[in-house]
N, C-alpha and C positions, 0 to 999 in steps of 0.2 A: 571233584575238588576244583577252586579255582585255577590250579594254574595246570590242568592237564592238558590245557591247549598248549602252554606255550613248552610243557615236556613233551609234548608228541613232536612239535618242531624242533626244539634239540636235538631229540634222539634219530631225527632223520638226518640234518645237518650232522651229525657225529659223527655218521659215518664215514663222512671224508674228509674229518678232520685228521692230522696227523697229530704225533708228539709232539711238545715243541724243544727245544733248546732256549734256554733265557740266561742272556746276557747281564751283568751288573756290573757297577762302578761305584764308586765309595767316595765321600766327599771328604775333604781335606779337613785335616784334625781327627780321624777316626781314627781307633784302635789301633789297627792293623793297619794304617794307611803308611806312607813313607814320612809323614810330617806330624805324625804325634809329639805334642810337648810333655807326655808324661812315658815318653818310650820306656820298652820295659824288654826288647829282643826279636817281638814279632812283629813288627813291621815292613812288608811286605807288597803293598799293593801301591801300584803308580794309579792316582787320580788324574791321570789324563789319561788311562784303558779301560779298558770292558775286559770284564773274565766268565769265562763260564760257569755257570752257577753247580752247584755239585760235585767238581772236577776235584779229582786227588788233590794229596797237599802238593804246594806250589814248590817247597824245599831251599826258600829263602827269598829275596827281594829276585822281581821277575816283571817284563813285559806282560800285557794281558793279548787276548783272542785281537781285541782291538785295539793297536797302538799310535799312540797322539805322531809318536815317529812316523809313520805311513803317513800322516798328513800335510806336518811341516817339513822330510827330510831331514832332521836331527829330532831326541829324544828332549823336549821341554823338562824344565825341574819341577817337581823333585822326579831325579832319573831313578829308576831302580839299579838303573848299571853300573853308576858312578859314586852313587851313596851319599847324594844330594838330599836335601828337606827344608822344606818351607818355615818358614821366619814366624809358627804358631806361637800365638800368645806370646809374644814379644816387643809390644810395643812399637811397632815399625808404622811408618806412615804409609796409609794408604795407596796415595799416589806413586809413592814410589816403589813399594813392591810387588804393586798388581802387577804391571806390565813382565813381569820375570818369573814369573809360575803360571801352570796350568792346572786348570779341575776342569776336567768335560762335564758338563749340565744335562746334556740330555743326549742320546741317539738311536738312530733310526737304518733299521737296513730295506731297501726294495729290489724288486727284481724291474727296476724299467732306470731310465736316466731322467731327474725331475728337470734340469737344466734344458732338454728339449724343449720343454712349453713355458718354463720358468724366465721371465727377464727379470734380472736382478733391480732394475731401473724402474720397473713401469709394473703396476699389477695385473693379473688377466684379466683379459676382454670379458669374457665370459668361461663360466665354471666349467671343468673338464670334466667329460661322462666317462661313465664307471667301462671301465676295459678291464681284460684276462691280466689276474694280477693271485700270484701264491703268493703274495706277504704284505697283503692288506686286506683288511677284513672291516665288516662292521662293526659298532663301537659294543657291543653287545655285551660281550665279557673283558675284564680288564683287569689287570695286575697292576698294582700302584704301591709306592713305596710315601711314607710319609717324613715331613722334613724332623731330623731328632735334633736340630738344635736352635738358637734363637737368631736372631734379623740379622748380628753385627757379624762386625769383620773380622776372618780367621786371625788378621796378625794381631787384635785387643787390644789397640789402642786407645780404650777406654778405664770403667775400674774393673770389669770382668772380662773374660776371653772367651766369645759364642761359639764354641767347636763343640763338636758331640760327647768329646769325653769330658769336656767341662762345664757343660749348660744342658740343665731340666729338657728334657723333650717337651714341644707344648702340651698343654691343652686337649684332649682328655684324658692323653695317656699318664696311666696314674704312675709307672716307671719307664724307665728308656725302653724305645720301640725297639725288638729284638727277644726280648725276654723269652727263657725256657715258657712261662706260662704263660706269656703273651701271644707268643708267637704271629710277630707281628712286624714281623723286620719288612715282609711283604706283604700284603693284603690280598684279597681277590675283590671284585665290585663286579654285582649284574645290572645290566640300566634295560630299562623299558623303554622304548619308543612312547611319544605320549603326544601326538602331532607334531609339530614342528622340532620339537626337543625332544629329548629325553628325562626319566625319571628316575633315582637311583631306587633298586629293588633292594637289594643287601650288600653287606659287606662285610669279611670274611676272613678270620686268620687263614695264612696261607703256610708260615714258616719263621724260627725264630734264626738268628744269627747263624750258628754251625749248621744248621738244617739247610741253609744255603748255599754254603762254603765251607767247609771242615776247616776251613785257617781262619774263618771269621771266630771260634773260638778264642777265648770265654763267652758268653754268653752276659751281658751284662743286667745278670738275677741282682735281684734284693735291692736294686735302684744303684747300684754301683756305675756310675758315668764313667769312670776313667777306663772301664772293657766295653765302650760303647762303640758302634760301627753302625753309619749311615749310610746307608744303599739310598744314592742321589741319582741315578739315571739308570734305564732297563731297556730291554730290548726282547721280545720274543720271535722267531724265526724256527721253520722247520730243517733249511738248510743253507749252510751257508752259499752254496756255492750254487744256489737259484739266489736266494735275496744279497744280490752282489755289491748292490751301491750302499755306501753307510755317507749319513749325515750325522751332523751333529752340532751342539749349540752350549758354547763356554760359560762358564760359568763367573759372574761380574766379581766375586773374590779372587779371581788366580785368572786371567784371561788367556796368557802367553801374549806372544807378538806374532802376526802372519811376515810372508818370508819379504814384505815390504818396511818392516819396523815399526809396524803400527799395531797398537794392540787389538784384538780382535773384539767386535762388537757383540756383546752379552744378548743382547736380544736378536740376534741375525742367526739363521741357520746355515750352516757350510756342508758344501758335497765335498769329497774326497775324490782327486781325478790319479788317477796312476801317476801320470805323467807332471802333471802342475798342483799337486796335494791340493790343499783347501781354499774354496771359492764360495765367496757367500751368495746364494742364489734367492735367500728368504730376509727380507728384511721389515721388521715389524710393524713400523710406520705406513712402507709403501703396500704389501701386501698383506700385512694384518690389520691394519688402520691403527692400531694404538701409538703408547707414547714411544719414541724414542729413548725416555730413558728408561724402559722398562726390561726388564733382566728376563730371557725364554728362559725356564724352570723344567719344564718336560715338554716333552712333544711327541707327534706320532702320527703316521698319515690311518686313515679311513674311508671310509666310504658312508655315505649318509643323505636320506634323499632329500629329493630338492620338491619343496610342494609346485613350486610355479613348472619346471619344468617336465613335472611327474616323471622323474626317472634319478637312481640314482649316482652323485656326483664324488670327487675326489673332495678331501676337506685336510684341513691341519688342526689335529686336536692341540691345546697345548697350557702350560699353566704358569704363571708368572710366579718371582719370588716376591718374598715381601720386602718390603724397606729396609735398606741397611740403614743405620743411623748414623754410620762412620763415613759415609760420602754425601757427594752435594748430589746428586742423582735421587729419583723416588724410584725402586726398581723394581716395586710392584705395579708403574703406570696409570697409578689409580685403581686398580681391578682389585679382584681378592684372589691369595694365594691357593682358594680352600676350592675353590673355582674352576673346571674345567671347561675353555674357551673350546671355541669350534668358529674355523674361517677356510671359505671356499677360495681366497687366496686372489679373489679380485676388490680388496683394499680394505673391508670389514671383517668385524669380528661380530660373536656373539655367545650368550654362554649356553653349553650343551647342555646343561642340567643348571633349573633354575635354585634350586638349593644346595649349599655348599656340601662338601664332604663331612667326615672325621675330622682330618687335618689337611694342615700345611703340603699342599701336592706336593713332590717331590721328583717324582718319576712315575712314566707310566706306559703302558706296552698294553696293547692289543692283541688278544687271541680267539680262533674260531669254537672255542668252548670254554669252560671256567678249568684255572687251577687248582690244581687240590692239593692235601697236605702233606706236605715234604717229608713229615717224620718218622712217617708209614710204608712199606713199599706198595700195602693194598688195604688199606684200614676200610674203606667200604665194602669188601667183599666178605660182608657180615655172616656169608651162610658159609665160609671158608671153603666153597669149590672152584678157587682161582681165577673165578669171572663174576666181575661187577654188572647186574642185571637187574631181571624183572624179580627174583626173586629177594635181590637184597633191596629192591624198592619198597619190595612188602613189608620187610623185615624194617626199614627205619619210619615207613606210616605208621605200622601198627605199636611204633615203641615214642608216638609224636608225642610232646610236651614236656614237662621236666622231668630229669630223670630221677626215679623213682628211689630209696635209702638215702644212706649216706652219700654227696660224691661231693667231691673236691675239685676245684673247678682246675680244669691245668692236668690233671690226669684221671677223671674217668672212667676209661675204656673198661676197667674191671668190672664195676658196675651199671657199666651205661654203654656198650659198645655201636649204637647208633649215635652217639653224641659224638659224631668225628671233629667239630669244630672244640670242644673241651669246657665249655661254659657252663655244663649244667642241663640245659634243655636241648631235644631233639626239636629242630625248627629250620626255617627256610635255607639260615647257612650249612645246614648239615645236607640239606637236600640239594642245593647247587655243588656241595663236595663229590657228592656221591655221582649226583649225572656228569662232573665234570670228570671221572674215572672210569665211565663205562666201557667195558667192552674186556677182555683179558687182563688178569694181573702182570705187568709186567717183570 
């Protein structure tokens, strides 16, 4: 079969792959976030942290794994401490209420300091070769979250208010991304190497809202927007206390201010120093070559070879948002939202995949195998002897193509138990599920 080369190479590379841990963050206006404008009791999560994905319930408003506090030395609003919340769908002007809230955009943890090689002033000389690094990987497999709401500005100072729980997710998704049948609050994407680029292979339910978070509950079934929750920024790591350094990159709706009074720059990436919190070391102009006014949407380092230097280099994936229409800024830069950029960090960009995604990137994270589906503790260990193998590879070829009777797409498994992805046909995204769980049920 065609791709038994590239499963022979998985299955070798698996075996030193660890579990991961994966981090998430919720964009301002969700559900569950602390600035919902149709609050209803559970709002709970600060859009300036990361929280662990899976973890018990939280037991009311709560810091996350990662807090915007650790960066500025006080907690930005909306606090969870103090029972703060941002001015959603409220008509506030722009200008005036970005600078006073924060939503984090994106971040990144590594086990090395990018500031050693990094001037924040000047792009590098030449690209950095691939060194001993556990929390950077090739862009092989990826986790990506897609954007559920539209261009404009959380406060809606327009005739509608673009927050998740009050605006259509885009374009194809036919209801808000999260859905029990969607399950799609995150995705998995396999990319092909294809010379110089890459090319995307599939793309993949990975999990719907509670499948993430048990507090991301309700689940926003039957196109119901107001229990909507958008997972805007991800992070995968196997520990924390190897991949020590977090970046990260604000978000152009909610920036905060650094501890100079200046708001912080949407397209710039910041390290976290213990001692001096956050320091922009990426800035998109100088080291990405794009525009300045363009808004970083996700990001994430990698490794990716260089054909001139035949050998492979550090890079910064990363994807811009789209146009707000509520400021004077383009904060997509020109580029496309749907687009994942890739730059070696000496002053160009270029895009990693010549054809767009699904949707609107959002968020995206790197891992040394694909994700698989949340809702299961071992849904591919089809022949139920608590290890995902060569046997249960037999078992989902030989049941390859649509699944056979009645099934209903969204629940399956009674009749179709190789159909781990729930669409109906046993196919490619069922088989990157499956190799992405190989090895013991957990």
């Amino acid at each position: 079969m065609a791709f038994q080369g590239e499963l022979s190479l998985f299955l070798g590379s698996a075996q030193f792959c660890e579990d991961a841990l994966l981090e998430f963050s919720l964009d301002i206006g969700s559900d569950t976030e602390l600035s919902d404008p149709q609050s209803d009791g559970d709002e709970i999560f600060d859009p300036g942290d990361a929280y662990l994905w899976k973890s018990g319930p939280l037991g009311g408003p709560t810091n996350g794994s990662r807090n915007d506090a650790d960066a500025f030395f006080f907690d930005y609003n909306p606090d969870p401490l103090s029972g703060t919340e941002a001015p959603t769908c409220q008509q506030a002007p722009v200008d005036v209420i970005t600078p006073d809230f924060f939503d984090m955009d994106g971040h990144e943890s590594v086990d090395f300091d990018p500031s050693i090689f990094l001037n924040p002033l000047t792009p590098l000389d030449a690209p950095i070769l691939r060194f001993p690094s556990a929390c950077v990987f090739n862009p092989d497999y990826l986790v990506l979250s897609f954007d559920d709401d539209g261009p404009g500005h959380y406060t809606g100072n327009n005739v509608t208010c673009e927050v998740p729980v009050d605006s259509p997710s885009p374009f194809p998704s036919p209801e808000p991304y999260g859905s029990t049948n969607g399950q799609d609050e995150i995705v998995g994407a396999t990319m092909i190497l294809n010379g110089p680029t890459y090319i995307l292979g599939i793309e993949f339910p990975i999990g719907q809202e509670d499948a993430i978070h048990t507090d991301l509950a309700p689940n926003p079934d039957g196109g119901i927007e107001d229990e909507d929750d958008d997972v805007d920024s991800l992070d995968a790591y196997a520990d924390a206390a190897v991949c020590y350094t977090w970046l990260f990159s604000a978000d152009h709706e909610a920036t905060g201010a650094d501890l100079n009074g200046v708001p912080l720059d949407p397209g710039g990436i910041y390290q976290v120093f213990p001692a001096s919190g956050a320091v922009k070391i990426i800035d998109e102009a100088i080291h990405l070559g794009i525009s300045e006014e363009a808004d970083i949407d996700a990001f994430e380092f990698a490794w990716v070879c260089d054909e001139n230097l035949e050998d492979e280099v550090l890079v910064l994936l990363f994807s811009v948002d789209d146009n707000d229409p509520l400021t004077t800024e383009d904060e997509s830069g020109g580029l496309d939202p749907r687009i994942i950029y890739v730059s070696q960090l000496t002053g160009s960009s270029s895009a990693l995949t010549p054809e767009p995604l699904s949707g609107d990137i959002d968020a995206i994270a790197v891992w040394c195998r694909p994700f698989t589906a949340l809702t299961s503790p071992c849904p591919a260990d089809l022949s139920g002897d608590g290890v995902v193998e060569a046997f249960d590879l037999a078992l989902l070829l030989g049941a390859w193509g649509p699944c056979p009777g009645t099934c209903t797409p969204g629940n399956p498994l009674n009749t179709c138990p190789a159909d781990l992805s729930g669409d109906c046909v046993v196919e490619a995204f069922d088989l990157a599920m499956l190799l992405g769980s190989w090895g013991p049920c957990n």
